[in-house]
FIMI-7787 format. One record per atom (N, C-alpha, C): residue number from 1; residue in three letters; atom name; x, y, z. Coordinates in steps of 0.05 Angstrom, whole numbers, padded with zeros to 5 digits. Last residue first. Example, Ala and Ser with C-alpha at 12.3 -4.5 7.8 and 13.67 -1.06 7.14 Angstrom:
   kollo   sepa   marvo       c1       c2       c3
       2    Ser       N    00257   -00045    00142
       2    Ser      CA    00273   -00021    00143
       2    Ser       C    00258    00001    00157
       1    Ala       N    00264   -00114    00156
       1    Ala      CA    00246   -00090    00156
       1    Ala       C    00264   -00066    00156
This chain:
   kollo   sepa   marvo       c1       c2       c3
     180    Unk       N    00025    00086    00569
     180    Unk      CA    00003    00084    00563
     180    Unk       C    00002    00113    00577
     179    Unk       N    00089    00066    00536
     179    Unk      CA    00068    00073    00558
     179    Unk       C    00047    00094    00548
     178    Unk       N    00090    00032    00485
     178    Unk      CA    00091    00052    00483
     178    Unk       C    00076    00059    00510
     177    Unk       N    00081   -00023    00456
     177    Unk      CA    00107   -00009    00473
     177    Unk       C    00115    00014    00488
     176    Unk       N    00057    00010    00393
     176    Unk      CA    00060   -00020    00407
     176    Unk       C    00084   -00007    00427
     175    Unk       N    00011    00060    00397
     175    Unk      CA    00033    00058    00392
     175    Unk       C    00041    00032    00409
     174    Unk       N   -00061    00048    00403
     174    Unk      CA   -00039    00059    00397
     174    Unk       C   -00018    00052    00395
     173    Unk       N   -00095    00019    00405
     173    Unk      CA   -00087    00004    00414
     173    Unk       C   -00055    00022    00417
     172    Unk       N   -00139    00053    00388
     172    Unk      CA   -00149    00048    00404
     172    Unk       C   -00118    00037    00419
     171    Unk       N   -00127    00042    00325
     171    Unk      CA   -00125    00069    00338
     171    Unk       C   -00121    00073    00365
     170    Unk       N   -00153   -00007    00294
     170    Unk      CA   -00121   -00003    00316
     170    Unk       C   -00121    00023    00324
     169    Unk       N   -00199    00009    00267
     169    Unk      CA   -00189   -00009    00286
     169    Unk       C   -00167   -00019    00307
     168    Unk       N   -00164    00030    00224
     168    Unk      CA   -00183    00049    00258
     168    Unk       C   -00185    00026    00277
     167    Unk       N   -00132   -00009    00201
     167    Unk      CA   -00121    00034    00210
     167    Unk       C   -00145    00032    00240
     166    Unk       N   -00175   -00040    00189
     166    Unk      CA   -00156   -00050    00207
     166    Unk       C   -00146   -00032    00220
     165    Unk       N   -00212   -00008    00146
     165    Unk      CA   -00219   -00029    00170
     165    Unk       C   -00203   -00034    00193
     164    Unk       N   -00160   -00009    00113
     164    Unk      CA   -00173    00021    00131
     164    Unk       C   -00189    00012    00146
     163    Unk       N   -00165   -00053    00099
     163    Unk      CA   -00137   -00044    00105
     163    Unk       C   -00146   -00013    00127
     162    Unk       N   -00205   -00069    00070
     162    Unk      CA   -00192   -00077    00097
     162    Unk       C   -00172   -00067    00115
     161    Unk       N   -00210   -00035    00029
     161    Unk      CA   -00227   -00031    00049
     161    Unk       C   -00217   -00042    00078
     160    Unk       N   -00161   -00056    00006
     160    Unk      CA   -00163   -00033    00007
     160    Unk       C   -00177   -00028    00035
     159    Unk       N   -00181   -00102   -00019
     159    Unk      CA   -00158   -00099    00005
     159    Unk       C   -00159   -00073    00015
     158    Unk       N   -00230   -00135   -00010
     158    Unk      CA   -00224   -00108   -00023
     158    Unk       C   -00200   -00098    00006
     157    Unk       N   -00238   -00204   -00038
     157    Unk      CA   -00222   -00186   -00019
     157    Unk       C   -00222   -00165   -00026
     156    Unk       N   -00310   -00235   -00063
     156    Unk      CA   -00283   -00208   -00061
     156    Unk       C   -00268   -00206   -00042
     155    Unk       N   -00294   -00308   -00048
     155    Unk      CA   -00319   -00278   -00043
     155    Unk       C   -00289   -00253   -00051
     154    Unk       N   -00284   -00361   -00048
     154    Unk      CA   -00307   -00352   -00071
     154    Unk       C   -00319   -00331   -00065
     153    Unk       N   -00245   -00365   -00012
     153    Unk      CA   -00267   -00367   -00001
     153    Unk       C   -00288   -00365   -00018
     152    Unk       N   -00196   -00360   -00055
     152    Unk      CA   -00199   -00387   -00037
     152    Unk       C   -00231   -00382   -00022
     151    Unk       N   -00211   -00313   -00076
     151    Unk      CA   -00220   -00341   -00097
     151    Unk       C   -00224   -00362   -00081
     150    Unk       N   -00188   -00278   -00045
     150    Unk      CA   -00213   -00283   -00037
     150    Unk       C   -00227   -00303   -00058
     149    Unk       N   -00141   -00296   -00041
     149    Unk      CA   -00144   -00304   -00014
     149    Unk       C   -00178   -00297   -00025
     148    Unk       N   -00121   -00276   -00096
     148    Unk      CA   -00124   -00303   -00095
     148    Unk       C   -00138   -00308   -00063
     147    Unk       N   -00126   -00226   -00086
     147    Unk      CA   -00153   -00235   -00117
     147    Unk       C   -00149   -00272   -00104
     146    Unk       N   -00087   -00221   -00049
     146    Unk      CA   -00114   -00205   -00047
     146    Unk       C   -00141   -00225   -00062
     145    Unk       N   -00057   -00221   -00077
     145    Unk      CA   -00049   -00243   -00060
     145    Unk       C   -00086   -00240   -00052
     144    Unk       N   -00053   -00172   -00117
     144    Unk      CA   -00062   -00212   -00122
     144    Unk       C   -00057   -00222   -00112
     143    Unk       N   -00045   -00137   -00075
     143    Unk      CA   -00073   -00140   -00090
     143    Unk       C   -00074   -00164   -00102
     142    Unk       N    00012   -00153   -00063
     142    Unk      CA   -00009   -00145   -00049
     142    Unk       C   -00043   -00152   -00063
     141    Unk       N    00034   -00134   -00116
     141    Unk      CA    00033   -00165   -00106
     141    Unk       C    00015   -00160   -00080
     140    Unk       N    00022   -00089   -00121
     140    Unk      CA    00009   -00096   -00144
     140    Unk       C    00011   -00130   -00130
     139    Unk       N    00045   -00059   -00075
     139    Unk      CA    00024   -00061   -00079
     139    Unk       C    00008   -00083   -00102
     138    Unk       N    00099   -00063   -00092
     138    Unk      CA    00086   -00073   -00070
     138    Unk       C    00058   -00086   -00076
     137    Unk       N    00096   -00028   -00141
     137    Unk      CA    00098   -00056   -00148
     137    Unk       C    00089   -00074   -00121
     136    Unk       N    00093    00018   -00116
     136    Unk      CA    00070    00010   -00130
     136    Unk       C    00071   -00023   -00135
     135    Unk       N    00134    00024   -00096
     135    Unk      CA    00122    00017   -00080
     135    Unk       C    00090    00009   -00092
     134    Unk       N    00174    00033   -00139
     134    Unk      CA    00177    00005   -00126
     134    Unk       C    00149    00000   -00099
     133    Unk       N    00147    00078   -00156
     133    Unk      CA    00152    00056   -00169
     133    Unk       C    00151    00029   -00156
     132    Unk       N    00158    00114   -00122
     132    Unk      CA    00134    00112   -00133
     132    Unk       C    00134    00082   -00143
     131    Unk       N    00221    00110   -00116
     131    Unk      CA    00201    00100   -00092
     131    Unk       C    00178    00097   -00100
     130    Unk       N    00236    00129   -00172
     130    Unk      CA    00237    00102   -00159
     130    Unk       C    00220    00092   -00129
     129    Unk       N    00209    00182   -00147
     129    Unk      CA    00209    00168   -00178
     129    Unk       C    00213    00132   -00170
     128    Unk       N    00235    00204   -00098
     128    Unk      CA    00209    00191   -00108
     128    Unk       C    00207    00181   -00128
     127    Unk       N    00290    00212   -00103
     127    Unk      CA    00290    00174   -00098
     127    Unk       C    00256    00180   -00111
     126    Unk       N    00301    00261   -00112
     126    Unk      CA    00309    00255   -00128
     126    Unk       C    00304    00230   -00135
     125    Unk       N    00289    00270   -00054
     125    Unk      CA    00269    00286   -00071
     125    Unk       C    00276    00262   -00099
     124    Unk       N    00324    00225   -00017
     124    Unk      CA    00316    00258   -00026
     124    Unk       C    00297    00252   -00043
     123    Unk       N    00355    00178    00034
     123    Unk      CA    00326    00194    00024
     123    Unk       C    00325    00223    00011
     122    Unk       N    00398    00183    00067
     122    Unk      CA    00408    00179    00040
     122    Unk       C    00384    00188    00021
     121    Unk       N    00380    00172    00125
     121    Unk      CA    00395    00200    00105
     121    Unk       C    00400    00203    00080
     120    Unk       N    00361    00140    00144
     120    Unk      CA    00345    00146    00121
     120    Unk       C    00353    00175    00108
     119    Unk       N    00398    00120    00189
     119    Unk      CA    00383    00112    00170
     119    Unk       C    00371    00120    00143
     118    Unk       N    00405    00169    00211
     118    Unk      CA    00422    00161    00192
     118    Unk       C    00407    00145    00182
     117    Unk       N    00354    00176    00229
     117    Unk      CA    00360    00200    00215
     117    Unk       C    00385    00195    00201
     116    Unk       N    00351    00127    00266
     116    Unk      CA    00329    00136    00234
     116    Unk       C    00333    00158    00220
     115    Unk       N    00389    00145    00302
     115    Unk      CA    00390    00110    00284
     115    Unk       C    00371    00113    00259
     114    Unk       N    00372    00184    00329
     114    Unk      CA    00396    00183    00308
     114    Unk       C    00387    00164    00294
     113    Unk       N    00322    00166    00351
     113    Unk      CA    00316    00188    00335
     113    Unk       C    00345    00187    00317
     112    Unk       N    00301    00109    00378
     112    Unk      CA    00324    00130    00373
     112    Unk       C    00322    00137    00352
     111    Unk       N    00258    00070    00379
     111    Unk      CA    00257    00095    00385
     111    Unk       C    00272    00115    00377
     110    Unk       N    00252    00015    00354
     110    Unk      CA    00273    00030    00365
     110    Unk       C    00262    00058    00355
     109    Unk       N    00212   -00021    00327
     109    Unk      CA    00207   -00013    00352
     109    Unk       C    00228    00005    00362
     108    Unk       N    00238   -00030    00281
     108    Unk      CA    00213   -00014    00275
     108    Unk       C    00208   -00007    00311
     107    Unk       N    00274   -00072    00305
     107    Unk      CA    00288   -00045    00284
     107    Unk       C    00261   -00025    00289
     106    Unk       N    00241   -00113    00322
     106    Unk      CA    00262   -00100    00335
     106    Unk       C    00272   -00075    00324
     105    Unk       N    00218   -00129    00269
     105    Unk      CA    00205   -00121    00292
     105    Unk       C    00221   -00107    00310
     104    Unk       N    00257   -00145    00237
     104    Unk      CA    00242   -00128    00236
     104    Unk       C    00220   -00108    00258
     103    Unk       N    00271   -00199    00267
     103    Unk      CA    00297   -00179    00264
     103    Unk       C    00279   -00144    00260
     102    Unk       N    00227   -00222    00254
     102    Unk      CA    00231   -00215    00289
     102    Unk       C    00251   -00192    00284
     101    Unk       N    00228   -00229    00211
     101    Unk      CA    00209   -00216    00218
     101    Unk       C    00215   -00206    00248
     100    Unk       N    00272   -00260    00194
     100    Unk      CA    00281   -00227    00190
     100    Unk       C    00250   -00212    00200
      99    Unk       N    00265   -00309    00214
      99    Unk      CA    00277   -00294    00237
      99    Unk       C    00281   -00264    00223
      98    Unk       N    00218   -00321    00182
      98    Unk      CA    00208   -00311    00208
      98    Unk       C    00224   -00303    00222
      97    Unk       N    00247   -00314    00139
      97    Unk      CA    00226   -00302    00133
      97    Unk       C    00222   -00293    00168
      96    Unk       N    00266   -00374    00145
      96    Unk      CA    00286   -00347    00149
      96    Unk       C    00272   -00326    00155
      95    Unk       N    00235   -00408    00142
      95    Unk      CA    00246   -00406    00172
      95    Unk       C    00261   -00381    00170
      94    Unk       N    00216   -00401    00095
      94    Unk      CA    00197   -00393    00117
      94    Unk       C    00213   -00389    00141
      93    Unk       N    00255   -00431    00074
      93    Unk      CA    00258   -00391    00074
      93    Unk       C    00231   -00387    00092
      92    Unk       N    00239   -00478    00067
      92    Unk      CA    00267   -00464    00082
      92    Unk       C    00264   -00437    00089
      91    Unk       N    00189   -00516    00074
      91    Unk      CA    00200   -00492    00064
      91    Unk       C    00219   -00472    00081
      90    Unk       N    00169   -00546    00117
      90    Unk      CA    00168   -00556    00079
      90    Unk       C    00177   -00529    00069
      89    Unk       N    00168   -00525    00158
      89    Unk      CA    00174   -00551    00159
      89    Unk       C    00187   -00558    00132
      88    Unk       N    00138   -00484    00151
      88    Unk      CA    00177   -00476    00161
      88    Unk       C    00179   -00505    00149
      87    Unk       N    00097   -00467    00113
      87    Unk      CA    00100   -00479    00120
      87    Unk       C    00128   -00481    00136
      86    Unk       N    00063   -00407    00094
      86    Unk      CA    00082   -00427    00085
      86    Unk       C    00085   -00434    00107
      85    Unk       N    00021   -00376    00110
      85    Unk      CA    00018   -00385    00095
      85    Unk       C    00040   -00414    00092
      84    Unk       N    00032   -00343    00169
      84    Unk      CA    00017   -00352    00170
      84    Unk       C    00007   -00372    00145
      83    Unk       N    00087   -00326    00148
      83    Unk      CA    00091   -00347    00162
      83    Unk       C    00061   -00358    00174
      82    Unk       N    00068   -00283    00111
      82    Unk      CA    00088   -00310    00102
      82    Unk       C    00085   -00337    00122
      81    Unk       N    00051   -00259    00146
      81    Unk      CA    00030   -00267    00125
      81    Unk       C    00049   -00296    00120
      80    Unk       N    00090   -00238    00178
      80    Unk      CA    00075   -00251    00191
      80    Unk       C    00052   -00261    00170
      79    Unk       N    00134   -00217    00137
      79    Unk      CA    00134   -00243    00150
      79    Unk       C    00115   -00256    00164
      78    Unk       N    00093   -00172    00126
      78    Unk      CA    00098   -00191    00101
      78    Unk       C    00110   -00219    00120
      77    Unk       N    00110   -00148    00172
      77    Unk      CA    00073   -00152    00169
      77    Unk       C    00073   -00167    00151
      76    Unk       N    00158   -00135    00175
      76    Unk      CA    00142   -00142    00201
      76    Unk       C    00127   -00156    00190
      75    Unk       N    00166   -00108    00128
      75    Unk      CA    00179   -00131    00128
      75    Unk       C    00170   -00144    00141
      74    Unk       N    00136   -00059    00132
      74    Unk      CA    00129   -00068    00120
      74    Unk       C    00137   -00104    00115
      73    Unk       N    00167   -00040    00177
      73    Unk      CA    00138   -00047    00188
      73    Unk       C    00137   -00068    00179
      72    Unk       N    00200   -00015    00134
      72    Unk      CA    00221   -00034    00162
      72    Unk       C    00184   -00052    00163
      71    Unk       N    00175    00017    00120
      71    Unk      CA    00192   -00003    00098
      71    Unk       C    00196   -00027    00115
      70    Unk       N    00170    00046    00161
      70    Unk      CA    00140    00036    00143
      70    Unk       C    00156    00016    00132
      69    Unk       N    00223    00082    00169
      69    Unk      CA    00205    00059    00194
      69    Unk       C    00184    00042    00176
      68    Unk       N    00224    00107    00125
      68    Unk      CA    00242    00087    00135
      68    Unk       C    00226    00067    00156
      67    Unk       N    00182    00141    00130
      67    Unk      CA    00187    00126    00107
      67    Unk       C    00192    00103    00115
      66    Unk       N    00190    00166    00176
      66    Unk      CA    00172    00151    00176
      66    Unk       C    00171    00138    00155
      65    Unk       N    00239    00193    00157
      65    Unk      CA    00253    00174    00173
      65    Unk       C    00219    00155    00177
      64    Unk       N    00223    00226    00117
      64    Unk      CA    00240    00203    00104
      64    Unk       C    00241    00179    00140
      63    Unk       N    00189    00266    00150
      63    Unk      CA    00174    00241    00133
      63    Unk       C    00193    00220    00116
      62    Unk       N    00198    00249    00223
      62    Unk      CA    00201    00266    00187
      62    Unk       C    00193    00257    00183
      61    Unk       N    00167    00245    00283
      61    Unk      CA    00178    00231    00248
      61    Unk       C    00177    00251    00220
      60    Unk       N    00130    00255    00319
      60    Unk      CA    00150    00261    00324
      60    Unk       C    00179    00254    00299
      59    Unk       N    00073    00204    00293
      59    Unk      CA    00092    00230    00314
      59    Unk       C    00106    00230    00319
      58    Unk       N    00063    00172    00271
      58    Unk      CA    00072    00178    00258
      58    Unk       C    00098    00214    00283
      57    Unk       N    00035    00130    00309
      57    Unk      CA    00057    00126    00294
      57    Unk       C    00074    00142    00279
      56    Unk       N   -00015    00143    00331
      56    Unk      CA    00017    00151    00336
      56    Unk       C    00036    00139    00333
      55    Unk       N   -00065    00139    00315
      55    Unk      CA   -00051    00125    00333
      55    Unk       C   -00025    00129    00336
      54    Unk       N   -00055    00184    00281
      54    Unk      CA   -00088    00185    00305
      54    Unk       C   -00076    00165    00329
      53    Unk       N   -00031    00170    00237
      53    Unk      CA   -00022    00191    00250
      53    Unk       C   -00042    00188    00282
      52    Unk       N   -00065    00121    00227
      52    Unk      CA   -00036    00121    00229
      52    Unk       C   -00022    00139    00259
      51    Unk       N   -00108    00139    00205
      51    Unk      CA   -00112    00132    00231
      51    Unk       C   -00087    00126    00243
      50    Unk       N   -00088    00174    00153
      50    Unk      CA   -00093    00195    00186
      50    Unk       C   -00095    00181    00214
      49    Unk       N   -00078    00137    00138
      49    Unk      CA   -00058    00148    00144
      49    Unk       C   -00063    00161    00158
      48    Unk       N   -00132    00121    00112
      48    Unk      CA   -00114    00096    00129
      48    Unk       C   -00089    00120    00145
      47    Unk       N   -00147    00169    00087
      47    Unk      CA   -00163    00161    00118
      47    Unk       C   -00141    00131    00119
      46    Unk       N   -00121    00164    00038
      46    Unk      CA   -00124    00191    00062
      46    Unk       C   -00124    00177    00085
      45    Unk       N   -00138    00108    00021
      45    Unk      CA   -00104    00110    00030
      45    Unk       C   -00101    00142    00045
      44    Unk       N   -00178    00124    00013
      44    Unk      CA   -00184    00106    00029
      44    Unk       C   -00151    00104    00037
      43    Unk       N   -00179    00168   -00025
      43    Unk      CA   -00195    00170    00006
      43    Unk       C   -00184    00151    00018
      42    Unk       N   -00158    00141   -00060
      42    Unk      CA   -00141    00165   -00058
      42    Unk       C   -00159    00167   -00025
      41    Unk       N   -00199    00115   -00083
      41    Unk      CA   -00175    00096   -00071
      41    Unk       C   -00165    00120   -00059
      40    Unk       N   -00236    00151   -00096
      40    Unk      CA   -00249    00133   -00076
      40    Unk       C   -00225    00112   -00064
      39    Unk       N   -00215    00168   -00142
      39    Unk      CA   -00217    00188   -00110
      39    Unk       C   -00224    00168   -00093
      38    Unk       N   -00216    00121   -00168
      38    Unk      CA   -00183    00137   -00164
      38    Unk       C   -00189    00157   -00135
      37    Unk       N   -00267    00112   -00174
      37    Unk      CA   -00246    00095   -00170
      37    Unk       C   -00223    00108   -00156
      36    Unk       N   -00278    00168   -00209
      36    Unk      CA   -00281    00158   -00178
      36    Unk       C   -00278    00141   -00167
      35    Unk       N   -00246    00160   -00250
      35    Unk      CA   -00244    00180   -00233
      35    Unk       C   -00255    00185   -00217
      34    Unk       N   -00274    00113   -00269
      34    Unk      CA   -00245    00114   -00265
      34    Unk       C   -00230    00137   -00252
      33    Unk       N   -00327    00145   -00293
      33    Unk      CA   -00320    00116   -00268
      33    Unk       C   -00294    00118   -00261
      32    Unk       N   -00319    00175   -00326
      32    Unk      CA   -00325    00183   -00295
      32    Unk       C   -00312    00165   -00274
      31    Unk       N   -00293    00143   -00363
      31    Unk      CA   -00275    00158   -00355
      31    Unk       C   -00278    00171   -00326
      30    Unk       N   -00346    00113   -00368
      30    Unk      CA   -00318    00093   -00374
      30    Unk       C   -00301    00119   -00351
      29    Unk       N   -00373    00163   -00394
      29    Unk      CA   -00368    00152   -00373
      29    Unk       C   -00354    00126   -00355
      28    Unk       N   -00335    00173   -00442
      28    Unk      CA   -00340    00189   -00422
      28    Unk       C   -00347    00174   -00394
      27    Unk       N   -00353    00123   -00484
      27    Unk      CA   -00330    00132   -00468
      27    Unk       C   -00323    00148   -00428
      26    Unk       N   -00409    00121   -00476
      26    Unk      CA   -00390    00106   -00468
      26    Unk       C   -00372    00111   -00455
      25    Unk       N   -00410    00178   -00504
      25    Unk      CA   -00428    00179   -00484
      25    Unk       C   -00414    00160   -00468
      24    Unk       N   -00384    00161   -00550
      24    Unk      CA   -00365    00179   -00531
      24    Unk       C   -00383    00178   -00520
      23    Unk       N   -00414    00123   -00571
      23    Unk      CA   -00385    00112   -00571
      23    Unk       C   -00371    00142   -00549
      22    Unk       N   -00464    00153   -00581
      22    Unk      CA   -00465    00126   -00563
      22    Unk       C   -00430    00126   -00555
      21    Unk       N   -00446    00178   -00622
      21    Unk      CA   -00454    00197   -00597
      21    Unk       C   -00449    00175   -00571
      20    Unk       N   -00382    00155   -00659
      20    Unk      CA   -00412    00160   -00655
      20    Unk       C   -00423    00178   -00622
      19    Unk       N   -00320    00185   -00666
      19    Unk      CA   -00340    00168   -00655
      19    Unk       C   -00370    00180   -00659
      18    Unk       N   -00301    00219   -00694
      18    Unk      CA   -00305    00201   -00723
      18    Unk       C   -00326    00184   -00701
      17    Unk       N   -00267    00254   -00661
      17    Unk      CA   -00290    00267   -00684
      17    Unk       C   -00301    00245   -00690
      16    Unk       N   -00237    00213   -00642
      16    Unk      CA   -00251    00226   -00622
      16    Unk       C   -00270    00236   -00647
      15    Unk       N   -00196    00231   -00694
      15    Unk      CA   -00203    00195   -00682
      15    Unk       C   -00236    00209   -00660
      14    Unk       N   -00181    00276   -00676
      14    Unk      CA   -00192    00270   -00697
      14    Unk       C   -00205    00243   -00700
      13    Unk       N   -00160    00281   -00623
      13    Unk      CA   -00182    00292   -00629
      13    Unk       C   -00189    00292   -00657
      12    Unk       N   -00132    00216   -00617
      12    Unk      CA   -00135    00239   -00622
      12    Unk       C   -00157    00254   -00626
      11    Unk       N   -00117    00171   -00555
      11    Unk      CA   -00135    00175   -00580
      11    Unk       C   -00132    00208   -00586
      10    Unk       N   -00094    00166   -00508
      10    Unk      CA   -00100    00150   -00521
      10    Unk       C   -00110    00155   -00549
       9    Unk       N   -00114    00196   -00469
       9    Unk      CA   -00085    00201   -00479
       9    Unk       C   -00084    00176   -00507
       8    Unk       N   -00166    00204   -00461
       8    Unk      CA   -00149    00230   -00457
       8    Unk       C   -00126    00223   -00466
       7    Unk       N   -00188    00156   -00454
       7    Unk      CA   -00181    00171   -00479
       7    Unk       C   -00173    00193   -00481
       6    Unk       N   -00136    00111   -00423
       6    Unk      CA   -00153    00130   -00426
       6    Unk       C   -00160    00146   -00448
       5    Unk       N   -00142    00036   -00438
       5    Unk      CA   -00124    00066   -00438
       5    Unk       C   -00146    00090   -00445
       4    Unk       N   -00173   -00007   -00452
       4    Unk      CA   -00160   -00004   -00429
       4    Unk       C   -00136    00025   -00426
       3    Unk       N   -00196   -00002   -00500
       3    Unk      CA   -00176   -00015   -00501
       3    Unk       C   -00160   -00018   -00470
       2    Unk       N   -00224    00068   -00482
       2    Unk      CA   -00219    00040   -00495
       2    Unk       C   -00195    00024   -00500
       1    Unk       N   -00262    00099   -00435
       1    Unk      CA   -00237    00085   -00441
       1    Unk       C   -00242    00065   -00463
């Protein structure tokens, strides 16, 4: 890679002629690396979702209405960061933050199979584009909350790693509510 863009798309095969051996030896592997980066994230978001499925969350769920539920989760698990960070006292929306977490919590715990099939009726083929999108952007504030929680200790966060740390780790505890 150069300049931060791949040279597969980046550069022509005439530009490409004019590098030295060193400058595409470089390249090239610039390009390995980044294609095991990408399998090695692509594993680690595999294996978070299988422990998902392993703990049963995902059973018995389309995949728009487990959509729907994750989005919902996702509110759960952002209030409880929020409210382990900000303050209620010195910040208003913390207090709100924590009643749409409880509100979240309640929604993600309903069972009924209608309530998620209207729910997430509106879900087609036509939304991934925007769902890629907006969920990438999730992610992108995720990962710098990430760069900043591990500056506060002076050590890497690999959110990633944690995150599938946590998947199996919960397996055990299966489905919250859920007789045993």
């Amino acid at each position: 890679m150069r300049d931060g863009n791949s040279i597969v798309t980046k550069h022509t095969m005439r530009e490409l002629q004019s590098w030295t051996h060193d400058e595409l030896v470089g390249a090239v592997q610039e390009l390995e690396t980044e294609i095991e980066n990408s399998e090695r994230l692509t594993d680690y978001q595999g294996e978070i979702y299988r422990a998902i499925v392993e703990r049963g969350y995902r059973k018995g769920w389309s995949a728009c209405e487990f959509l729907g539920r994750q989005i919902v989760k996702l509110y759960e698990e952002i209030g409880e960061l929020a409210y382990t960070i900000l303050d209620p006292n010195h910040c208003d929306l913390a207090r709100e933050i924590e009643m749409l977490t409880e509100q979240a919590r309640i929604v993600f715990d309903n069972q009924d199979k209608k309530y998620w099939r209207d729910a997430t009726n509106k879900i087609g083929r036509k939304d991934i584009p925007h769902i890629r999108s907006e969920l990438a952007d999730t992610q992108v504030v995720l990962f710098c909350a990430a760069q900043g929680a591990g500056q506060m200790i002076g050590k890497e966060f690999n959110l990633l790693f944690w995150a599938w740390h946590k998947a199996r780790d919960d397996i055990e505890r299966g489905v919250r509510d859920e007789p045993k």
